[in-house]
LUMZAPA-884662 format. One record per residue (C-alpha): residue number from 0; residue in three letters; x, y, z. Coordinates in steps of 0.02 Angstrom, whole numbers. Example, Ala and Ser with C-alpha at 12.3 -4.5 7.8 and 13.67 -1.06 7.14 Angstrom:
BEGIN
> seq|type|X|Y|Z
> 0|ALA|615|-225|390
> 1|SER|684|-53|357
***
This chain:
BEGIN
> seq|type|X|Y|Z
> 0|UNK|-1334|-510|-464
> 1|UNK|-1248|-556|-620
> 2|UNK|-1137|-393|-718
> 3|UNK|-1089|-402|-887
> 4|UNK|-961|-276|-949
> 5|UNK|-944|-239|-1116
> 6|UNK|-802|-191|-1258
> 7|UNK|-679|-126|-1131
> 8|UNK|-461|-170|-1143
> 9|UNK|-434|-304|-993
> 10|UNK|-261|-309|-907
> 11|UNK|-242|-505|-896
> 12|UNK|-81|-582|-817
> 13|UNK|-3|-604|-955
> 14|UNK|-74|-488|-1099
> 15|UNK|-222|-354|-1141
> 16|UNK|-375|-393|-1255
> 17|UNK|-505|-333|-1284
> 18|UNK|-667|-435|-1217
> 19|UNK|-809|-431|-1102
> 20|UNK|-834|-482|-925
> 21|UNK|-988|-586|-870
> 22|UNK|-991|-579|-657
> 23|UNK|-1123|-697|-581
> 24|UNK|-1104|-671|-392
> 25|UNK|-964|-634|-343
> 26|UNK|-862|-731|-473
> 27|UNK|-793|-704|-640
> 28|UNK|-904|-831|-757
> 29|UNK|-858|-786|-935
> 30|UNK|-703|-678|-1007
> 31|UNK|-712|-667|-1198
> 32|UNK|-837|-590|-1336
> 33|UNK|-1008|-613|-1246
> 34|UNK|-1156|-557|-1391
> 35|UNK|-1314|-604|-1345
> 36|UNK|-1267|-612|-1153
> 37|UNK|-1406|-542|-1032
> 38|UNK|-1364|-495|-859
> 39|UNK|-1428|-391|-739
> 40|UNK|-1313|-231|-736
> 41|UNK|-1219|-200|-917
> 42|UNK|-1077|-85|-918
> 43|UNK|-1006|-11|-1061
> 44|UNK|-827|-8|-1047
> 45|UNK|-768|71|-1229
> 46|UNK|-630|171|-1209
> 47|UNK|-592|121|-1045
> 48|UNK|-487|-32|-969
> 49|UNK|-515|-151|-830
> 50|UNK|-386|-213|-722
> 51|UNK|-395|-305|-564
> 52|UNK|-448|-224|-405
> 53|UNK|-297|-154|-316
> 54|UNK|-222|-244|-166
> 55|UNK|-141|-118|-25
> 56|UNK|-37|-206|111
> 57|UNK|4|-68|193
> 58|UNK|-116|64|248
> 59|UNK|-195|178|390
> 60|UNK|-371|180|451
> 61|UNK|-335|250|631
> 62|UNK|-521|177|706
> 63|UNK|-481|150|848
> 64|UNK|-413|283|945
> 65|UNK|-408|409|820
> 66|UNK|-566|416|697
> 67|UNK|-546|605|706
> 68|UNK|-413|564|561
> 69|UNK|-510|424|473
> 70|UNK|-611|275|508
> 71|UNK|-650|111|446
> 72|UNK|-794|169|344
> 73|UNK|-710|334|260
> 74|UNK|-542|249|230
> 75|UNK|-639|112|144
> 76|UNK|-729|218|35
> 77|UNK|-577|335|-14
> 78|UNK|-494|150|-54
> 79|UNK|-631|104|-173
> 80|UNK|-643|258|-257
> 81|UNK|-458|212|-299
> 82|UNK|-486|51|-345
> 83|UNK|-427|-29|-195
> 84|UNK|-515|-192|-182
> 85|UNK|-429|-264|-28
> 86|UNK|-343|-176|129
> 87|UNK|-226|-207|260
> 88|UNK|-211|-86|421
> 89|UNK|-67|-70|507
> 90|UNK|-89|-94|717
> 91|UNK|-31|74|765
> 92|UNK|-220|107|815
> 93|UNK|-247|147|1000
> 94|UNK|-269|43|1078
> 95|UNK|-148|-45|950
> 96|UNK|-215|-202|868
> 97|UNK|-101|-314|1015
> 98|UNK|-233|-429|1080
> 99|UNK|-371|-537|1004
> 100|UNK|-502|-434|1041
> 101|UNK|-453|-269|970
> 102|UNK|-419|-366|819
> 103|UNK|-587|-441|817
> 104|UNK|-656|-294|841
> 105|UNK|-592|-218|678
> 106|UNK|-623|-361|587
> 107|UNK|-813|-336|664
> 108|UNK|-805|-174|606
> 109|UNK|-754|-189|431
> 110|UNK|-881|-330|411
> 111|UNK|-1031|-211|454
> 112|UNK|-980|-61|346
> 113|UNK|-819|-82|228
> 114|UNK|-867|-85|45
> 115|UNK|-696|-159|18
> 116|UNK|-611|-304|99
> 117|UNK|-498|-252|280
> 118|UNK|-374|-376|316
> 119|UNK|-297|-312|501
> 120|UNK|-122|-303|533
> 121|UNK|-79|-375|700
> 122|UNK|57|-307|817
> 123|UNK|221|-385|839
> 124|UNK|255|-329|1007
> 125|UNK|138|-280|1149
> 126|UNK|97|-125|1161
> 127|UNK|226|-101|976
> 128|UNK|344|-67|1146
> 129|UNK|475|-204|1071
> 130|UNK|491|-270|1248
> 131|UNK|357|-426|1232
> 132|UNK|306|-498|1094
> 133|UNK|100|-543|1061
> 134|UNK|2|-692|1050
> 135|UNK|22|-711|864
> 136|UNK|-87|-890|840
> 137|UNK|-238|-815|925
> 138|UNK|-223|-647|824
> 139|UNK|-212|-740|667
> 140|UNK|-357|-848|747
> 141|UNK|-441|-679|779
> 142|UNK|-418|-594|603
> 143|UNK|-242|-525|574
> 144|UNK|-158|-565|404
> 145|UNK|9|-512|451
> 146|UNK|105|-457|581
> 147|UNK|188|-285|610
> 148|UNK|239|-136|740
> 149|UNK|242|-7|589
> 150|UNK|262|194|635
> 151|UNK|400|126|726
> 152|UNK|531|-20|708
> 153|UNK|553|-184|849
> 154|UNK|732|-118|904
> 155|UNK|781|-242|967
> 156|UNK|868|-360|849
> 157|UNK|842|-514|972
> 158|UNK|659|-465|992
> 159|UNK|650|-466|812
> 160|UNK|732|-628|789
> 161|UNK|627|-720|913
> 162|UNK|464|-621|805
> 163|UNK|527|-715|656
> 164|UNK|549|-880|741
> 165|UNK|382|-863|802
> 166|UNK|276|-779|669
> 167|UNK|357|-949|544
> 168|UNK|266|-1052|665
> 169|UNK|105|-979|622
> 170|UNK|153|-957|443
> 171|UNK|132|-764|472
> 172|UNK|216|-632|376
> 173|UNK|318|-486|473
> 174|UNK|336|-314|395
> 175|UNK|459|-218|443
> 176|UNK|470|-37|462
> 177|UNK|655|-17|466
> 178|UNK|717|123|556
> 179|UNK|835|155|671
> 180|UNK|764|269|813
> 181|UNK|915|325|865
> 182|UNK|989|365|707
> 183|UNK|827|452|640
> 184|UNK|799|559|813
> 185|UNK|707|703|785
> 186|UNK|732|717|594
> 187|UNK|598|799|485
> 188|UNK|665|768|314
> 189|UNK|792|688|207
> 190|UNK|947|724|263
> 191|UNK|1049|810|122
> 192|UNK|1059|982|36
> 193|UNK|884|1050|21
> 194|UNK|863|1003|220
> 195|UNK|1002|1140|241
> 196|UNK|929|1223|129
> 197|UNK|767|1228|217
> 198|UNK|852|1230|402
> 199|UNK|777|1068|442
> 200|UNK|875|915|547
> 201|UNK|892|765|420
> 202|UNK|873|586|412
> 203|UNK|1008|492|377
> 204|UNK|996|343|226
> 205|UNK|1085|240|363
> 206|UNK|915|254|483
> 207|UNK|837|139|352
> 208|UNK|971|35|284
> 209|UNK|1036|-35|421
> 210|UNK|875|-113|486
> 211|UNK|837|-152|329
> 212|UNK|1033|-267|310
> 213|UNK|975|-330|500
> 214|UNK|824|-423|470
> 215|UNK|864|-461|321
> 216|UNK|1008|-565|396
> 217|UNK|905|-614|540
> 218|UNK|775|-698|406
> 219|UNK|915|-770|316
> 220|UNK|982|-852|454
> 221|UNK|813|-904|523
> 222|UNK|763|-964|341
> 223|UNK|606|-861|380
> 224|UNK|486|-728|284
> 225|UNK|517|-545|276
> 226|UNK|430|-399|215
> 227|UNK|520|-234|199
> 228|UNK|405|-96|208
> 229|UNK|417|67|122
> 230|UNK|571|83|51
> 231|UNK|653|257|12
> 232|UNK|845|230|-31
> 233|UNK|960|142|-156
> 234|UNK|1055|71|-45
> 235|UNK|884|-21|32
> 236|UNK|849|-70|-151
> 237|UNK|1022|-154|-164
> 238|UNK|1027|-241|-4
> 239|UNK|868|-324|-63
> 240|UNK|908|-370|-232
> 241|UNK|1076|-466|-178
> 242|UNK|961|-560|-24
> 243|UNK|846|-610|-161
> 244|UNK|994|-680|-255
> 245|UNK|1059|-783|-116
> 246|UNK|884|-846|-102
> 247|UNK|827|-756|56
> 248|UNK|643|-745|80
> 249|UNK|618|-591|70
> 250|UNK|496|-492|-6
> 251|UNK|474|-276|-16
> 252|UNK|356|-134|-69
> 253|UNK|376|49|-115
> 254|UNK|248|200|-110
> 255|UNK|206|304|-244
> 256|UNK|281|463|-162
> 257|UNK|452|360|-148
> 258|UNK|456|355|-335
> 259|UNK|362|508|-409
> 260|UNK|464|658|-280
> 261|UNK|609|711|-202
> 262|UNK|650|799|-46
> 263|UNK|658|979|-146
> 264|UNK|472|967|-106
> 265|UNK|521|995|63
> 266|UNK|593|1187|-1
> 267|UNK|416|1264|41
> 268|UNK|415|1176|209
> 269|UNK|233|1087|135
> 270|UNK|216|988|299
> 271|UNK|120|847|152
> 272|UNK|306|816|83
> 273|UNK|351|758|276
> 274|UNK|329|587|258
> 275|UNK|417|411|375
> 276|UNK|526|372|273
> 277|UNK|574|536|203
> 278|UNK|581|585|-2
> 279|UNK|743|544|-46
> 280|UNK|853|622|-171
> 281|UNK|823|577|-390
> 282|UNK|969|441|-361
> 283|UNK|851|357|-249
> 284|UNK|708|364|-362
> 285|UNK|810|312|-504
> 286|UNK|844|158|-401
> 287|UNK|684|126|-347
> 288|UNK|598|96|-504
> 289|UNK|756|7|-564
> 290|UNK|688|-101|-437
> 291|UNK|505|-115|-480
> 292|UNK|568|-146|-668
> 293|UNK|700|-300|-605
> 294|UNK|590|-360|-479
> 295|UNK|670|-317|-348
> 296|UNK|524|-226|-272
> 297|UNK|378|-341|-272
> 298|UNK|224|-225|-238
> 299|UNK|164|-36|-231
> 300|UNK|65|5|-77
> 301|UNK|8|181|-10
> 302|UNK|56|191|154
> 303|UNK|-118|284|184
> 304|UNK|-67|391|335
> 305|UNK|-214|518|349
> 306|UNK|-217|660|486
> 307|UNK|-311|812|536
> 308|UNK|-284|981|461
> 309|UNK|-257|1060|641
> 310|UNK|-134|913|653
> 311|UNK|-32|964|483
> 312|UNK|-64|1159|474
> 313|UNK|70|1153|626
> 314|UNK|272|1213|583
> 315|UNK|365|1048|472
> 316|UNK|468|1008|623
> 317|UNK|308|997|729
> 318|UNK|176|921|611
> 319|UNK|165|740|597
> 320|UNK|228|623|446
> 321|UNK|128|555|316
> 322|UNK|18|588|177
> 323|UNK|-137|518|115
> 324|UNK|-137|391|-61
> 325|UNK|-281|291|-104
> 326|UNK|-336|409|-221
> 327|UNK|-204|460|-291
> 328|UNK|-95|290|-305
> 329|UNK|-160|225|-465
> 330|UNK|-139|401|-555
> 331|UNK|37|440|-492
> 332|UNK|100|261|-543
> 333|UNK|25|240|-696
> 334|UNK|78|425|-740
> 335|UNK|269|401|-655
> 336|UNK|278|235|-717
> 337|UNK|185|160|-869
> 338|UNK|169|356|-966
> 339|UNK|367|372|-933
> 340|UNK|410|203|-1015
> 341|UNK|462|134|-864
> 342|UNK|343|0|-862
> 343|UNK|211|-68|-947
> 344|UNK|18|-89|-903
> 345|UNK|41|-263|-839
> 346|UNK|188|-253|-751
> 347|UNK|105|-106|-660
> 348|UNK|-36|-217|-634
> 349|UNK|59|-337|-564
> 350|UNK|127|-221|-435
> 351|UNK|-36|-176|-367
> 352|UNK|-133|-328|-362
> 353|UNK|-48|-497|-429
> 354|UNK|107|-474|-294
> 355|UNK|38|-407|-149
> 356|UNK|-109|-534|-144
> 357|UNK|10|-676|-176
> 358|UNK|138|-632|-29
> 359|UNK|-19|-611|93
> 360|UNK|-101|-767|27
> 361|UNK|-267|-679|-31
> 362|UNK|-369|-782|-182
> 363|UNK|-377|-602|-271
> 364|UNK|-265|-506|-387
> 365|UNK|-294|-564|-562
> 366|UNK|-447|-544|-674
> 367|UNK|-473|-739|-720
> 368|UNK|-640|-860|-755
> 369|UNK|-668|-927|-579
> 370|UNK|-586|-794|-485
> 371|UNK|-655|-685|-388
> 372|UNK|-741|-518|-453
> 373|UNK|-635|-386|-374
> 374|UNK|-616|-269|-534
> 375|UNK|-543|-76|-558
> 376|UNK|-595|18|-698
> 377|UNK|-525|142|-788
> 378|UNK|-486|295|-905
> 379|UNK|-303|276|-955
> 380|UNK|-310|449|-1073
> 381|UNK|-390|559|-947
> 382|UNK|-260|696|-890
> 383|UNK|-303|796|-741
> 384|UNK|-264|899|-557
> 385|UNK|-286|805|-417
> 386|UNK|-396|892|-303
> 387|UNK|-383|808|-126
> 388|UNK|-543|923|-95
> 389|UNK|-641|781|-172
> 390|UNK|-588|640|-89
> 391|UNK|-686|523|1
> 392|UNK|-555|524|157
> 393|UNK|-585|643|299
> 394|UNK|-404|693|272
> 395|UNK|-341|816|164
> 396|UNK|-150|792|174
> 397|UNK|-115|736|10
> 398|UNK|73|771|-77
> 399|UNK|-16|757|-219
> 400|UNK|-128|881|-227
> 401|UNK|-122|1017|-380
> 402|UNK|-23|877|-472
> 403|UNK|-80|839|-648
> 404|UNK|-71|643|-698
> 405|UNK|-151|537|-809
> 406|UNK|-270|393|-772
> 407|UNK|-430|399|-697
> 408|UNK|-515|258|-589
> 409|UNK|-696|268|-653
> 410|UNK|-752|112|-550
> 411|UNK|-738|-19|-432
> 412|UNK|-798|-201|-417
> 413|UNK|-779|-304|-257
> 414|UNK|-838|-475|-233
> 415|UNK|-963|-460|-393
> 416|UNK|-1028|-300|-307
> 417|UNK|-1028|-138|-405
> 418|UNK|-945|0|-260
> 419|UNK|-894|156|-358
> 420|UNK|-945|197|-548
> 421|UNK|-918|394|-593
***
């Protein structure tokens, strides 16, 4: 069908106007002041912007092993009614997504009933064991856009350096969760004043950085790609921005929560604040979006990590980490980021879409004639309390929730395909 949307503000890559869209298929056919234009579906966009659909590389759908959480279908859903456009989920499914098959399977799966596009993460080790690595040509044959043993780290650093070697050779991208297990242990929160305050065991800075210094030394050796996933601390920011000086290939991302809280939300022992990595302290956030505004951070993803109430009404030091974020990410960074000053509306854009698709080699991520029609609109004046009641996720465990931000997502376009409009 063709769309025509009309009078709205468009993020382009390199400045806003305002213009209409014509979609036929699922391409973008016309950008500019379309009168006279018919199409099939008109939308009026006045008042309201369009930006390209977001690109997450770094989510949780749990199907399969644990659909009690989420699945394929509901995490799609809640990821187009953020304006998520494209997906990647991690392998820390169970089975994890090790072998061909599984990863077929998901791909399979995602083809029958994702509104959105699922790119699979596959495993970097069997079993994400960090004792044998996987077949990484015939899971990239099978599906998997990058490779990665996130919820936990390959510890060893040779295993790691032979993942690099190998993953280059199939022109694969590793993402790292960098953590030290050992220095991390059985940690619940940052470790600093308000875990002492709270009487909960800490997690060291250290945990993360010096994973983060190892493979980024190990790709710098190697002359190979690395992706540095969810990073919390300054001192993870810094080791990145001077390997991106000496012309290491290495690319990073950072969550909304790493930038928008700190670890005093962990005062009220809100098992949503305990999170892998932990909130850090307002140094950390400082540096983080000192990042994102140098460039030192290249992309914004959720880190989706959804989990059953029974699961999270447990005691902090028993509940598990994570929190839930396609709904909220476009809010929270456009409220934390753009309405602070920060940044401005394209850079943000840039961090959700233009980035992410380019370091995972997707044709998406920019709003161009001839591109393809993955679109987000919305409702930059709105102001309003997040209510993770509402979401389209099974889960509930949102840090988010009772926040007030400003920015609605109003609608989604994938592939020329209208998927949300509220």
């Amino acid at each position: 069908m063709s769309i025509l949307i009309q009078n709205g503000q468009i993020v382009l890559a390199d400045k806003i106007v305002k213009s209409d869209i014509l979609i036929e298929g699922n391409r973008i056919k016309k950008i500019g002041l379309l009168s006279g234009v018919k199409a099939d579906k008109v939308i009026d966009a006045a008042g309201k912007t369009v930006m390209a659909g977001f690109v997450d590389m770094h989510c949780h759908l749990r199907e399969p092993g644990y659909e009690y959480k989420e699945d394929i279908l509901s995490g799609a859903k809640s990821a187009a009614a953020g304006g998520f456009t494209s997906i990647c989920c991690m392998p820390n499914t169970n089975p994890p997504l090790d072998t061909p098959a599984f990863t077929k399977e998901v791909c399979s799966r995602a083809a029958a009933v994702s509104p959105v596009k699922i790119y699979p993460v596959g495993a970097i080790t069997k079993g994400l064991k960090s004792v044998q690595l996987t077949d990484m040509g015939k899971l990239k044959e099978a599906g998997a856009i990058a490779l990665s043993d996130d919820g936990r780290p390959v510890e060893s650093a040779l295993m790691m350096r032979n993942a690099l070697a190998e993953a280059a050779k199939h022109d694969l991208l590793v993402i790292s969760h960098t953590e030290d297990v050992l220095l991390s242990a059985d940690g619940v929160v940052n470790d600093g004043g308000n875990a002492a305050k709270a009487g909960l065991k800490g997690i060291p800075r250290d945990a993360e950085e010096v994973m983060a210094a190892r493979d980024i030394i190990l790709a710098e050796n190697l002359g190979t790609r690395v992706h540095i996933a969810h990073v919390s601390t300054a001192g993870s920011v810094q080791l990145v921005r001077e390997a991106k000086a000496r012309g290491v290939k290495v690319t990073a991302e950072v969550c909304p929560h790493h930038f928008s809280a700190t670890d005093k939300e962990v005062l009220t022992r809100d098992t949503s604040a305990k999170i892998n990595p932990p909130l850090r302290e307002d140094s950390d956030v400082a540096a983080i979006i000192e990042g994102l505004k140098d460039g030192t951070i290249d992309c914004i993803a959720t880190d989706h990590a959804p989990h059953s109430a029974d699961e999270k009404q447990q005691d902090i030091t028993k509940a598990p980490f994570g929190t839930i974020g396609f709904e909220s990410a476009f809010a929270v960074s456009y409220t934390y980021l753009v309405e602070s000053g920060a940044l401005d509306l394209i850079a943000l854009s840039w961090l959700l879409s233009r980035n992410p698709a380019r370091i995972l080699g997707l044709g998406s991520g920019v709003i161009a004639e001839g591109e393809v029609a993955d679109l987000a609109i919305v409702d930059l004046n709105e102001s309003y309390i997040i209510d993770a009641g509402t979401f389209k996720s099974k889960a509930r465990n949102c840090l988010f929730d009772g926040w007030r931000v400003k920015g609605r997502v109003l609608g989604t376009i994938a592939d020329g395909e209208i998927i949300e409009m509220n």
